[in-house]
LUMPALUM-789159 format. One line per field, with one value per atom (N, C-alpha, C): atom name; residue number from 1; y, z, x. Coordinates in steps of 0.05 Angstrom, whole numbers. Each point is the difference from the previous one (the first is absolute). Layout:
BEGIN
a: (CA ...) $
k: (NUM ...) $
c2: (Y ...) $
c3: (Z ...) $
c1: (X ...) $
***
This chain:
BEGIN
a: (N CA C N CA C N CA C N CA C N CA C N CA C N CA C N CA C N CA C N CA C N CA C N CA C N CA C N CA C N CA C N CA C N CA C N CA C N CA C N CA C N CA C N CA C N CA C N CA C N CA C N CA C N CA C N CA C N CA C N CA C N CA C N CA C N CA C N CA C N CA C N CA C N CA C N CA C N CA C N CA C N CA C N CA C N CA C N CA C N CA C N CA C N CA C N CA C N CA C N CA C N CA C N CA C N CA C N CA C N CA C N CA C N CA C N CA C N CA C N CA C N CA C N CA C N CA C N CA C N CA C N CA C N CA C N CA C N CA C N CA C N CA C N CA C N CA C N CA C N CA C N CA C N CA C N CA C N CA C N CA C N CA C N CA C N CA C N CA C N CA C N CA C N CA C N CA C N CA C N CA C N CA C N CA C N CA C N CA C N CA C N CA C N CA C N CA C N CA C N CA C N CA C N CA C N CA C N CA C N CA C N CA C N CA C N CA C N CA C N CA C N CA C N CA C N CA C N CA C N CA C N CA C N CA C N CA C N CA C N CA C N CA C N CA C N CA C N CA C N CA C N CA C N CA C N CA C N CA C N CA C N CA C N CA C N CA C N CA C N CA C N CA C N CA C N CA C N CA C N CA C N CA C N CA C N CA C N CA C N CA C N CA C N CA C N CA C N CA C N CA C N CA C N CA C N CA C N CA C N CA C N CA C N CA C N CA C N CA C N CA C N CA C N CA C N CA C N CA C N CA C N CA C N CA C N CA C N CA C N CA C N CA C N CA C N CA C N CA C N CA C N CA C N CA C N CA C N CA C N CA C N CA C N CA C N CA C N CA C N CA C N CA C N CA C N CA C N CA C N CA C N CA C N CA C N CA C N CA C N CA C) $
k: (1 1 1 2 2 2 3 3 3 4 4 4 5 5 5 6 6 6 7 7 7 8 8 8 9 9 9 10 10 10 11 11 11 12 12 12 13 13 13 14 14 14 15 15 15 16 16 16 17 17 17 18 18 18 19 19 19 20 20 20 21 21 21 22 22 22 23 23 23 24 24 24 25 25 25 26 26 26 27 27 27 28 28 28 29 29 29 30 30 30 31 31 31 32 32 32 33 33 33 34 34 34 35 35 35 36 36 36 37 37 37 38 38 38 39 39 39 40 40 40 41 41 41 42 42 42 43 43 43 44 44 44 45 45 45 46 46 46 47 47 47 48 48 48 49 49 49 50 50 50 51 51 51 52 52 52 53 53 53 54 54 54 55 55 55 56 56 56 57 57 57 58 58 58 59 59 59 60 60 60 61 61 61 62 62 62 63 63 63 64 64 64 65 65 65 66 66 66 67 67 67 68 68 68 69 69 69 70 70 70 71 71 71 72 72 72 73 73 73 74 74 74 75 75 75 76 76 76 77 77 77 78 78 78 79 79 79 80 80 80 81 81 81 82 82 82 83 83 83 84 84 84 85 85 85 86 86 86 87 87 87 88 88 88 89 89 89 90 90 90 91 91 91 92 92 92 93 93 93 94 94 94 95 95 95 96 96 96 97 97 97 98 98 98 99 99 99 100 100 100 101 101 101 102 102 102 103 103 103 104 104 104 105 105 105 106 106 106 107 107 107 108 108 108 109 109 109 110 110 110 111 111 111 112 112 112 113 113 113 114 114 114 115 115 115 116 116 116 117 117 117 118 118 118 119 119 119 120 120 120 121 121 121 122 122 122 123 123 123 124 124 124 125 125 125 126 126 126 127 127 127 128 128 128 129 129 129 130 130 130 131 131 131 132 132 132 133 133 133 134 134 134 135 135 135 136 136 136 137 137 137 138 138 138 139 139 139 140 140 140 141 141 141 142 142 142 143 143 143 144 144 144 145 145 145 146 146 146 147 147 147 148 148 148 149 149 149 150 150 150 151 151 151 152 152 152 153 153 153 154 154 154 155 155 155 156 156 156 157 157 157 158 158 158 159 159 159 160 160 160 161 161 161 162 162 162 163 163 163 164 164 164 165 165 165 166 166 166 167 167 167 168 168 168 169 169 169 170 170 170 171 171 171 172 172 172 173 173 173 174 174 174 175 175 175 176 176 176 177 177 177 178 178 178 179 179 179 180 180 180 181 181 181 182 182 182 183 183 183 184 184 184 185 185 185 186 186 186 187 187 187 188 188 188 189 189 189 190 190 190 191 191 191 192 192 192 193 193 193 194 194 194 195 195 195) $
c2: (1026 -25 -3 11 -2 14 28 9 -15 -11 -14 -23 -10 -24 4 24 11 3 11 15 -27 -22 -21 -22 15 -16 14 26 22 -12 5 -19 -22 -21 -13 -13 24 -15 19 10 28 -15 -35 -1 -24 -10 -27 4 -24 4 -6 18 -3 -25 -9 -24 -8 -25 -17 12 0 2 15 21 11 -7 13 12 10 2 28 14 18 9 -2 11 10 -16 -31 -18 -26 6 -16 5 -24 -2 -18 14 -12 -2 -17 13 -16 6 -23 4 -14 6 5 14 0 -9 -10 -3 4 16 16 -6 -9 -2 -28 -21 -19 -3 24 9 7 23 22 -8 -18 9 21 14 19 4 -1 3 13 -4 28 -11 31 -17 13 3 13 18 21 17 -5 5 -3 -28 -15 -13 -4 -5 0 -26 -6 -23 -10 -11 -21 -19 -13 -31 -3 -21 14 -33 5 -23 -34 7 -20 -23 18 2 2 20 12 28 -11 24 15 19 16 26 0 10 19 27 24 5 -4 14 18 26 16 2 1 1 27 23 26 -6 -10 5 -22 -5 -19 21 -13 18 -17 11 -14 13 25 19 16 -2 24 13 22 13 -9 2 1 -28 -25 -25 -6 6 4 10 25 9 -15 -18 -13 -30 -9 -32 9 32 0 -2 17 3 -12 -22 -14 -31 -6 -28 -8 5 4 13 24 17 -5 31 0 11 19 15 -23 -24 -18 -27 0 -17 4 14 12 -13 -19 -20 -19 -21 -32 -7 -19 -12 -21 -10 -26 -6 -32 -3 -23 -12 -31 -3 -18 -11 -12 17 -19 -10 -8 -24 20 17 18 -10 -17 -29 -8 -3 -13 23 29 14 7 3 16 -21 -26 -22 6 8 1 32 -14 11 33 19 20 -19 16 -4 -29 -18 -32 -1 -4 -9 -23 4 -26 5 -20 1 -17 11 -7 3 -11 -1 20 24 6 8 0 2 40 9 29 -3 23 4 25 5 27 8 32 17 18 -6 20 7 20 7 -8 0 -15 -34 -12 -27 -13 -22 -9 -24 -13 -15 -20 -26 -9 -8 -4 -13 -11 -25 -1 14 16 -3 -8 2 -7 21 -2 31 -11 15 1 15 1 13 5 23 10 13 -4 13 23 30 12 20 4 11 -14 7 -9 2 27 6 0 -11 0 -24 -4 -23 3 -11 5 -20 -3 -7 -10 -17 7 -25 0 -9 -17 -28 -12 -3 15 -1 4 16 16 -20 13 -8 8 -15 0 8 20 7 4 -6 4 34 12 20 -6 -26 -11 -3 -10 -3 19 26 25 18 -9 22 18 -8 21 -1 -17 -9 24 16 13 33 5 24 -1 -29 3 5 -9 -3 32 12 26 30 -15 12 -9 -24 -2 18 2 17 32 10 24 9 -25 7 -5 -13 -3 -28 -24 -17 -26 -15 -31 -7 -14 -13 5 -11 4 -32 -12 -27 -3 -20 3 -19 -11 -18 21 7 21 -8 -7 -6 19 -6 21 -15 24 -8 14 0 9 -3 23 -4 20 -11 12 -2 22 5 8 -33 5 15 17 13 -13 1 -27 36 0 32 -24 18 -11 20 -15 16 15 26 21 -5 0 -11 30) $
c3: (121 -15 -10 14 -5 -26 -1 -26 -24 2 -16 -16 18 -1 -15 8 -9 -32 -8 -25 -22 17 -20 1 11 -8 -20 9 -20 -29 -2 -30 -11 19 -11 -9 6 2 -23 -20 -17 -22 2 -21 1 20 8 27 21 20 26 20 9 13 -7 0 33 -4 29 18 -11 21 -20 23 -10 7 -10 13 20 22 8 -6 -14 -10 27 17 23 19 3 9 -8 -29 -13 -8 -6 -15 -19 -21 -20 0 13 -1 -16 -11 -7 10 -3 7 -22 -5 -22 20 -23 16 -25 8 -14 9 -24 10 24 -7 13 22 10 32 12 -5 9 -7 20 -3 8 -8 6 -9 15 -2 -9 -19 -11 -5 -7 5 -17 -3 -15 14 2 10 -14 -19 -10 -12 23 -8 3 -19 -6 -13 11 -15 18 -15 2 -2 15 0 3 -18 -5 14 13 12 -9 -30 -20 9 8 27 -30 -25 -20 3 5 13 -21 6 -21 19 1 13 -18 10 -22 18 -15 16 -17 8 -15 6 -29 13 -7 -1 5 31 17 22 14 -9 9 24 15 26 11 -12 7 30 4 22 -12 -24 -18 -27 3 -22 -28 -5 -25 -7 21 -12 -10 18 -8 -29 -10 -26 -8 -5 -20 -3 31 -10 -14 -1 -15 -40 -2 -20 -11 8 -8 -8 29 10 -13 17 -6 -28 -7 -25 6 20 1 -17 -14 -19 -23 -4 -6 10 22 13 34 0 34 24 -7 20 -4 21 6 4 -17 14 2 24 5 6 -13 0 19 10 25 -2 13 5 28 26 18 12 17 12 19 0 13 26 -6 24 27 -13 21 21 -22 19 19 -9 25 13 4 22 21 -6 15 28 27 25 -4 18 3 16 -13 6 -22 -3 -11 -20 -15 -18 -12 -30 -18 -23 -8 -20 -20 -28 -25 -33 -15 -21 -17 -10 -34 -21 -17 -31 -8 -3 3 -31 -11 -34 2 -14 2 -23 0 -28 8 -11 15 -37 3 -24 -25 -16 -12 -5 18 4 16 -1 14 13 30 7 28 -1 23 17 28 13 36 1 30 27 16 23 28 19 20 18 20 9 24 15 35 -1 3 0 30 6 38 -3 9 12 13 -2 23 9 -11 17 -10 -4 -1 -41 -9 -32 -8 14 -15 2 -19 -2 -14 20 -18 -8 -25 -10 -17 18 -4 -16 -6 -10 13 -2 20 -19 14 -15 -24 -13 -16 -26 -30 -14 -18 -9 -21 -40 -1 -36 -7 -24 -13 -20 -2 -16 -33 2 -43 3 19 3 -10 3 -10 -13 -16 -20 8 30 16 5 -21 5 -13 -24 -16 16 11 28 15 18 20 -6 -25 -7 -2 -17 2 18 29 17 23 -8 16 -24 -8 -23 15 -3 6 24 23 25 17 -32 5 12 4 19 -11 19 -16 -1 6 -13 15 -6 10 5 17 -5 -18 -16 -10 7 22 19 13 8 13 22 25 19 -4 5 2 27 21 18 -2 11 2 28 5 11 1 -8 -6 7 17 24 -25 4 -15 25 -13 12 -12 22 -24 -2 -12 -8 -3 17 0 -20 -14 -24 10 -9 2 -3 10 -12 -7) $
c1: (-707 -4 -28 -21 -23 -11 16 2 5 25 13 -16 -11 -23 -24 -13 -26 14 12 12 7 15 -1 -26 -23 -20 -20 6 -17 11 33 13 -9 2 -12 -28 -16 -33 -12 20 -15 -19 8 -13 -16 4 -23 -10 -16 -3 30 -5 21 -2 51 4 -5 1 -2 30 11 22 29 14 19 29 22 19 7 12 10 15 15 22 23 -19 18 2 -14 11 11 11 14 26 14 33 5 1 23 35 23 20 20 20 15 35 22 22 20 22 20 21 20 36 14 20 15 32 18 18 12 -26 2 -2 7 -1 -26 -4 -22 -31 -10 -31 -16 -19 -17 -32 -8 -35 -11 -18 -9 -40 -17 -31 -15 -13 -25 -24 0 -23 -24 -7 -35 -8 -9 -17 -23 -21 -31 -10 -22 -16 -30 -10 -26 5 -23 -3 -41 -2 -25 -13 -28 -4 -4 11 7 21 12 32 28 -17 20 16 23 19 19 3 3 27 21 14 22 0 23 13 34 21 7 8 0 29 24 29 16 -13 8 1 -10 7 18 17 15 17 13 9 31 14 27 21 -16 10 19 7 22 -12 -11 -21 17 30 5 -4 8 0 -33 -29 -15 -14 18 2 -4 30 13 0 -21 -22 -18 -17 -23 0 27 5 18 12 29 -16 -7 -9 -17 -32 -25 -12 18 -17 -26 -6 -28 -14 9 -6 -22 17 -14 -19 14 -17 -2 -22 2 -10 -11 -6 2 1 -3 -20 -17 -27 0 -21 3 -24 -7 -26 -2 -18 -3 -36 0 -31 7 -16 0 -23 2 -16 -13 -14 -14 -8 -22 -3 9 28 16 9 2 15 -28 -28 -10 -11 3 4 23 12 20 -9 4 -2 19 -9 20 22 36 17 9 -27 17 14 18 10 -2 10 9 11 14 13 0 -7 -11 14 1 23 -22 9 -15 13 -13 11 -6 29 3 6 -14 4 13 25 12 8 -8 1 36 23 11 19 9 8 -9 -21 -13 1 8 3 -20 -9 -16 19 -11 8 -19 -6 -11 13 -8 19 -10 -9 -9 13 -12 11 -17 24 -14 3 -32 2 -18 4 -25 -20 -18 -28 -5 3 -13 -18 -21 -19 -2 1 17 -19 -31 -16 -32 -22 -28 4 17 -13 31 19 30 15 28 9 22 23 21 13 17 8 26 15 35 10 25 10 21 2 13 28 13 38 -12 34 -1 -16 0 -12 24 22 16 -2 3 -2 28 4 31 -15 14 5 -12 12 -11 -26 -10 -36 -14 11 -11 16 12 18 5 14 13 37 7 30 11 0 6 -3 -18 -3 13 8 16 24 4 43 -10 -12 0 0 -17 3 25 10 26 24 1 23 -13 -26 4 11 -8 11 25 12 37 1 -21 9 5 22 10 -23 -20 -26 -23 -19 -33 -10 -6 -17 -23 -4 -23 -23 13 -22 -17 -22 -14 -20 2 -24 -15 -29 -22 -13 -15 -20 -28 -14 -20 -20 -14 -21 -24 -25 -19 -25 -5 -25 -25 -15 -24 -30 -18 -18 -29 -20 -25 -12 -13 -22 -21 -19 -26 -15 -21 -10 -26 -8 -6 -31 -17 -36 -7) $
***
């Protein structure tokens, strides 16, 4: 993990001073749910995620959705290229401003929970949308960051209705929901700057 860490700070610092605070790739989650067939829900998440948050408390967050992870390589395929079209649009970004403040007041272990305004880039669509999330404290330079119950998108929000009918036809099935929960949780790191 430590690797992992070092590497997305080397990324991100090529061109200013390095940010206040990162990512962890590897102790974070993006996930959301499908149901298929009215019946069948199933979980699925995102492997690479990367970002800054700069002591501005301007957050700046990439999901990258080649790596979406459904646990079946072909269905994986065929969200990258059906769904998503990464080819054209390969990531999700999401932008926030937080309250930097509040979180490093807060004791190891304490929590709280705080409403913000999430800006999201996802298929070339933009979209805002408040949520509400818990802020923990979980060591002296970390803090994570969840999402309290799911966070509801319809498919039309992102000119994703026209992919899904498409990837439910490839995969033979009576329908796809186009209601979509998403969760999240994301282990922020403070980087202390370098003299």
């Amino acid at each position: 993990m430590k690797y992992v860490l070092l590497l997305v700070i080397c990324l991100t610092t090529s061109v200013h001073v390095l940010a206040g605070w990162v990512i962890d790739p590897e102790g974070s989650y993006v996930g959301f749910a499908s149901v298929k067939n009215d019946l069948i829900a199933e979980n699925h998440s995102f492997t690479l995620i990367t970002g800054t948050i700069e002591d501005s408390g301007d957050a700046n967050i990439v999901i990258a959705l080649a790596s979406v992870e459904t646990l079946i390589p072909i269905r994986n395929e065929r969200m990258q290229a059906i769904l998503f079209e990464v080819a054209q649009y390969p990531d999700v970004t999401v932008t926030a401003n937080l309250d930097l403040d509040e979180f490093t007041s807060l004791g190891l272990g304490e929590s709280k929970t705080d409403t913000i305004l999430l800006g999201v880039n996802l298929h070339g669509t933009d979209l805002s949308k408040n949520v509400l999330v818990k802020v923990t404290r979980s060591s002296d330079n970390a803090y994570e960051v969840t999402s309290l119950g799911p966070i509801v998108i319809h498919a039309s929000q992102f000119a994703l209705s026209d992919g899904l009918e498409s990837l439910r036809k490839v995969a033979g099935l009576q329908s796809i929901d186009l209601m979509v929960p998403v969760t999240f949780d994301l282990r922020l790191v403070k980087i202390e700057p370098k003299s």
